[in-house]
C-alpha positions in Angstrom: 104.5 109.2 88.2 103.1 106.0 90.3 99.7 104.6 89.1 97.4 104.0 91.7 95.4 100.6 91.7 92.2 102.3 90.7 94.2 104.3 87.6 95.6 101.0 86.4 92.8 99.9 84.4 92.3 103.3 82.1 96.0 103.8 82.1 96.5 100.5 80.4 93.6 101.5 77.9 95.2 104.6 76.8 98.4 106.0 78.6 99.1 109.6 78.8 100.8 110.6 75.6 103.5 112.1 77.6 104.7 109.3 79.0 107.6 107.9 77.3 108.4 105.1 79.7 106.3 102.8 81.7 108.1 100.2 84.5 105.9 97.2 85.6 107.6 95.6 88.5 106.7 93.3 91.4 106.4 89.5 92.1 103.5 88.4 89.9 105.6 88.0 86.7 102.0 87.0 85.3 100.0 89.8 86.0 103.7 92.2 84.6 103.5 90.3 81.1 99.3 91.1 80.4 99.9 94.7 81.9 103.4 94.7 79.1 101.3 92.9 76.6 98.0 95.6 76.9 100.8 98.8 76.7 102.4 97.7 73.9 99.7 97.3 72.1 98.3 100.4 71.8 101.5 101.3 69.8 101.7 97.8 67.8 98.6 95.8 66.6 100.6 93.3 66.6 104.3 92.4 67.6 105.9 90.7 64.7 106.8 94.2 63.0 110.6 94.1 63.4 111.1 97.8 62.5 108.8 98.8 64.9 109.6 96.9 67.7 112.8 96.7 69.9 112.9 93.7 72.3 116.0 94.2 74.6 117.2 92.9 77.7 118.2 94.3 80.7 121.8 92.8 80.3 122.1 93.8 76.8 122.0 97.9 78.2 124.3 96.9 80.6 127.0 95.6 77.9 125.8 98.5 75.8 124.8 102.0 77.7 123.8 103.6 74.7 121.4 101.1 72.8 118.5 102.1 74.9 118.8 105.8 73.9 119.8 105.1 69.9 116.8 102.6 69.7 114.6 105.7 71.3 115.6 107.6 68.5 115.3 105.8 66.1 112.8 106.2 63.1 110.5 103.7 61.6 111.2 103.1 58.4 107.5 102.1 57.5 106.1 104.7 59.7 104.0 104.8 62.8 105.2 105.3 66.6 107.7 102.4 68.0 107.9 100.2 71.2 110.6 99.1 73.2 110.5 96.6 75.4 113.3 95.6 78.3 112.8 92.7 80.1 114.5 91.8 83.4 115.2 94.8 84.0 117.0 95.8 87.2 118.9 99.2 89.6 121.8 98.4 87.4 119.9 99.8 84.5 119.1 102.9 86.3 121.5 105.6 84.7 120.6 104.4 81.8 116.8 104.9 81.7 117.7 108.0 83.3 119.6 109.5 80.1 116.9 108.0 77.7 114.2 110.2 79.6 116.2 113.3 79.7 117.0 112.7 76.1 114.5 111.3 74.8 113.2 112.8 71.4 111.4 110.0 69.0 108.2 108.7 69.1 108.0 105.8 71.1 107.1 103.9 74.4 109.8 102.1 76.4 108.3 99.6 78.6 110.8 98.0 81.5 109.9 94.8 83.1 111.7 94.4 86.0 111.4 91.8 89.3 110.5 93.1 93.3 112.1 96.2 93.8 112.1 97.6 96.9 110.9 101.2 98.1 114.2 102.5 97.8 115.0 101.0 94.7 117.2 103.4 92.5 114.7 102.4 89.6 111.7 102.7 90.7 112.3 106.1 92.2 113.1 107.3 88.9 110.1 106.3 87.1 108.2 107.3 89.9 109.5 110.6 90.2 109.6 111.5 86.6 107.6 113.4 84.4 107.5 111.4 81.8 107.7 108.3 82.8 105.7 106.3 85.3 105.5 103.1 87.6 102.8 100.2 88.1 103.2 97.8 90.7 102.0 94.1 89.9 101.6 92.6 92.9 99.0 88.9 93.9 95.3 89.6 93.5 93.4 90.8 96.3 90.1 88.5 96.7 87.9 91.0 95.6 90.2 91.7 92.7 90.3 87.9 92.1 87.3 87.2 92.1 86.0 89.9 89.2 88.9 88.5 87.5 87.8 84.9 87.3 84.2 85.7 86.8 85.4 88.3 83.8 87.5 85.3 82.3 84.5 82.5 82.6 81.9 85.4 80.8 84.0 85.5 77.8 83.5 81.9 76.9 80.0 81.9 78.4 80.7 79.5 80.8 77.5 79.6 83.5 78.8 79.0 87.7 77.8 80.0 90.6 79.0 81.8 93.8 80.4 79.0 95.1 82.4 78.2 91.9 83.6 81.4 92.0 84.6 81.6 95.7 86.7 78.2 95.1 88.7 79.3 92.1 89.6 82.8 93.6 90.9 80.7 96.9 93.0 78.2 95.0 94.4 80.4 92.1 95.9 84.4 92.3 99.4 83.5 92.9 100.6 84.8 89.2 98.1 86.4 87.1 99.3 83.9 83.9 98.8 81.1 85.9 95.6 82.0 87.1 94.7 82.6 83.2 95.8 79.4 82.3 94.2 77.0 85.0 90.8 78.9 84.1 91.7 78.1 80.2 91.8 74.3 81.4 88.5 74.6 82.8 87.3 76.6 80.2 88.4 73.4 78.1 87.3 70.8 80.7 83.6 72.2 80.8 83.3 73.7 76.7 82.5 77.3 75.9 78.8 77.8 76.9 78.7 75.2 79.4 77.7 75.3 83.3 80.3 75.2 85.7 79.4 72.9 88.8 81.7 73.0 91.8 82.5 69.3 91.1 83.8 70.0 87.7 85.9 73.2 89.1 88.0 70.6 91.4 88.3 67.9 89.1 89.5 70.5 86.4 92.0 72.7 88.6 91.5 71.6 92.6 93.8 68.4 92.9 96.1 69.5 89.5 96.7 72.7 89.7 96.5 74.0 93.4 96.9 70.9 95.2 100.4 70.2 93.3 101.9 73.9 93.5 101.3 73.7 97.5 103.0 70.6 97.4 105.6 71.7 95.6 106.4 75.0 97.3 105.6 73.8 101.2 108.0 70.9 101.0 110.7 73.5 99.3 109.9 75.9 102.2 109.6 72.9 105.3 113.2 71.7 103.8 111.9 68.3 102.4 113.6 67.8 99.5 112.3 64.0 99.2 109.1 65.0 99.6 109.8 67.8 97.0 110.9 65.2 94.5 108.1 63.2 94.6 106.1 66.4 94.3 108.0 67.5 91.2 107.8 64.1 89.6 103.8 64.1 89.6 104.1 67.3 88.3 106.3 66.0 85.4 103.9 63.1 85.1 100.9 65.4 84.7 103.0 67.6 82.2 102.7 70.8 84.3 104.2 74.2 83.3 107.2 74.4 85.3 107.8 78.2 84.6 104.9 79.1 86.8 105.9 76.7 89.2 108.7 79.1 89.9 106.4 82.2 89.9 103.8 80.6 92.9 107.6 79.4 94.9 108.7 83.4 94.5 105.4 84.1 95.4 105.1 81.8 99.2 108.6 83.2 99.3 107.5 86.3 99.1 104.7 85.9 101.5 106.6 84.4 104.3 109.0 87.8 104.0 106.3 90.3 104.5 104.3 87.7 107.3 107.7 87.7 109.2 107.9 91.4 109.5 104.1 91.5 110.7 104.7 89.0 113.1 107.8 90.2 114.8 105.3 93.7 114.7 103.0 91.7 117.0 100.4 90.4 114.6 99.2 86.8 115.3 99.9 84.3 112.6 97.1 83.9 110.8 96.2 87.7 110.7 99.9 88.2 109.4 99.6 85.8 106.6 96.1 87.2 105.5 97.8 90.5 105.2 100.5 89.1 103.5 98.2 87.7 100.5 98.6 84.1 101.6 95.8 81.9 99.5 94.5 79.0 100.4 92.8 77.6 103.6 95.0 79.2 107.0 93.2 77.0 109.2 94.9 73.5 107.7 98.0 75.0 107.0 98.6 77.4 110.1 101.3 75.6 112.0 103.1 74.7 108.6 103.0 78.4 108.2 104.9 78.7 111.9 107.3 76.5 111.1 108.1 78.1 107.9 108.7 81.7 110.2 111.1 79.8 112.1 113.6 78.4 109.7 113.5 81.3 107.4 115.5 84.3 108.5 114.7 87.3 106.7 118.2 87.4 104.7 118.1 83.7 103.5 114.5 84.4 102.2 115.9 87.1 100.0 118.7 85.1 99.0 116.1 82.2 97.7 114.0 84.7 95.9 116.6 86.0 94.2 118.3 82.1 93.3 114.1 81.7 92.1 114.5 84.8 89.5 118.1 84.0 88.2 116.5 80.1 87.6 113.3 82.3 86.0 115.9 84.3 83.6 117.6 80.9 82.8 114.6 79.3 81.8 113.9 82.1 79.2 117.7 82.7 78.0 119.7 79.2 77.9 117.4 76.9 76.2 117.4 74.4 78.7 114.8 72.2 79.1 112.8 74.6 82.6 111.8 71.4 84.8 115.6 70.4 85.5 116.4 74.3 86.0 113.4 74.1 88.1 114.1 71.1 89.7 117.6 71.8 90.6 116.7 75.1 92.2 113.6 74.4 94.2 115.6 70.7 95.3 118.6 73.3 96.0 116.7 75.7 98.9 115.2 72.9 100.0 118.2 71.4 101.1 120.2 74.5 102.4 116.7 75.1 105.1 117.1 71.7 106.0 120.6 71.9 106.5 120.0 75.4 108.4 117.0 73.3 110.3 119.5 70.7 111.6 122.2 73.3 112.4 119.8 75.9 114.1 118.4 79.1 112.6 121.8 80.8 113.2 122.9 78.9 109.8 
């Protein structure tokens, strides 16, 4: 089953008791972990009961076919209905999830978490196509989308702002839904529950911190600057930013610039192309940066970065190594192979 946009919201408030298996998939990581977080717990209050929770990886079914059917099956032994949860999930996991749902006889809810799949993706087919299982795409914000989003968030600390306010946030966050979250928490923090929100306080809490240093950031990794990158990353260290989203809003531009070359080459002028594609932020200042981008970015090497983005993303959760030198070394990485294709021509 796929869940439309408009289903989403009373899915996630109480899923059809016949679905066994839910996969969240697509580029905002952010926006997969809340829609994971809300699933799971309308099974588990809360997620520290180890006999009712399973917390796999996508990896771990690989090396071991049959865990994900044995952990379906499997009772609680203090009672109640259990949750599995699979991270990083991927096509190689597909036969798998495929016996658990032809199989499956406890009471449970499997809940895969996988990356961008694409249409023809082998698992997203099959959640889409079965029964008893469905599929929820997580993809950027649209405006309007945004917008309710940021207004919601503000209401439940009774923080007062106007349109304006409003209008500014949604235009310099939506990237990842987490790191949206988490900017407003800072502002949230900057003005104090209750407060008023001027449009003043909303760029000295968020503008030049938050939005300013993740374009930075991800245009000098896209233009092939990998000195201006540097400096970019070593402000960010300085100012003690979250490096994990960093690599969420890099997927993200990447991600953006794929589906903006295909509208191009389809005839679409720049600006209109990177609208469609979810691009935030202001076109007009940034439009020939954007071109440039198009140029030295051939639709396989883009695909090739956003996949060196989500193996760095895996590392950062798995190996225990500190995430601004995984992040560092990967962004600094793709920055220097597109200069290095720049210099030898977009052939390279």
């Amino acid at each position: 089953m796929k869940i439309s946009d408009r289903q989403i919201d009373a899915f996630l408030r109480a899923p059809d008791p016949a679905i066994r298996a839910v996969l969240l998939f697509g580029p905002d990581t952010g926006k997969i972990k809340e829609f994971s977080d809300r699933l799971g717990h309308t099974v588990l209050p809360s997620f520290d009961d180890p006999f009712r929770l399973a917390d796999l990886t996508g990896a771990q079914l690989r090396d071991d076919p049959a865990r994900l059917a044995d952990e379906a099956a499997a009772l609680s032994l203090t009672g109640g209905r259990r949750l599995i949860r699979v991270r990083d999930a991927g096509d190689g996991n597909a036969e798998i999830f495929q016996n658990m749902l032809e199989t499956v006889q406890g009471d449970c809810l499997v809940l895969a978490e996988a990356g961008t799949l694409a249409a023809g993706s082998k698992l997203r087919k099959l959640f889409e196509g079965a029964r008893n299982a469905a599929a929820i795409a997580c993809y950027a914000d649209e405006e309007r989308d945004l917008r309710s989003l940021v207004r919601a968030h503000l209401q439940q600390a009774n923080i007062r702002c106007g349109d304006d306010v409003i209008a500014f946030l949604a235009d310099h966050l939506g990237a990842d839904r987490l790191l949206t979250r988490m900017e407003l928490d800072k502002l949230i923090l900057y003005i104090g529950e209750g407060g008023t929100a001027s449009l003043e306080e909303a760029r000295q809490a968020i503008g030049d911190n938050a939005a300013l240093r993740l374009d930075d950031i991800v245009f000098a990794m896209a233009e092939g600057d990998p000195e201006a990158l540097d400096r970019a990353l070593v402000r960010a260290r300085a100012e003690g930013m979250n490096f994990q989203p960093v690599l969420r809003a890099a997927q993200q531009h990447l991600r953006v610039l794929h589906l903006a070359s295909n509208l191009v080459a389809g005839g679409q002028s720049i600006d209109a192309a990177f609208k469609a594609a979810g691009f935030r932020g202001a076109l007009w200042k940034v439009s020939d940066r954007l071109a440039r981008q198009l140029r030295g970015w051939p639709a396989n090497r883009l695909s090739e970065a956003m996949n060196r983005l989500v193996e760095a993303e895996m590392q950062c959760k798995t190996t225990g190594l500190p995430a601004d030198a995984i992040t560092g070394q990967t962004l600094l990485g793709i920055a220097l192979s597109a200069r290095n294709r720049s210099r030898g021509g977009a052939r390279a």
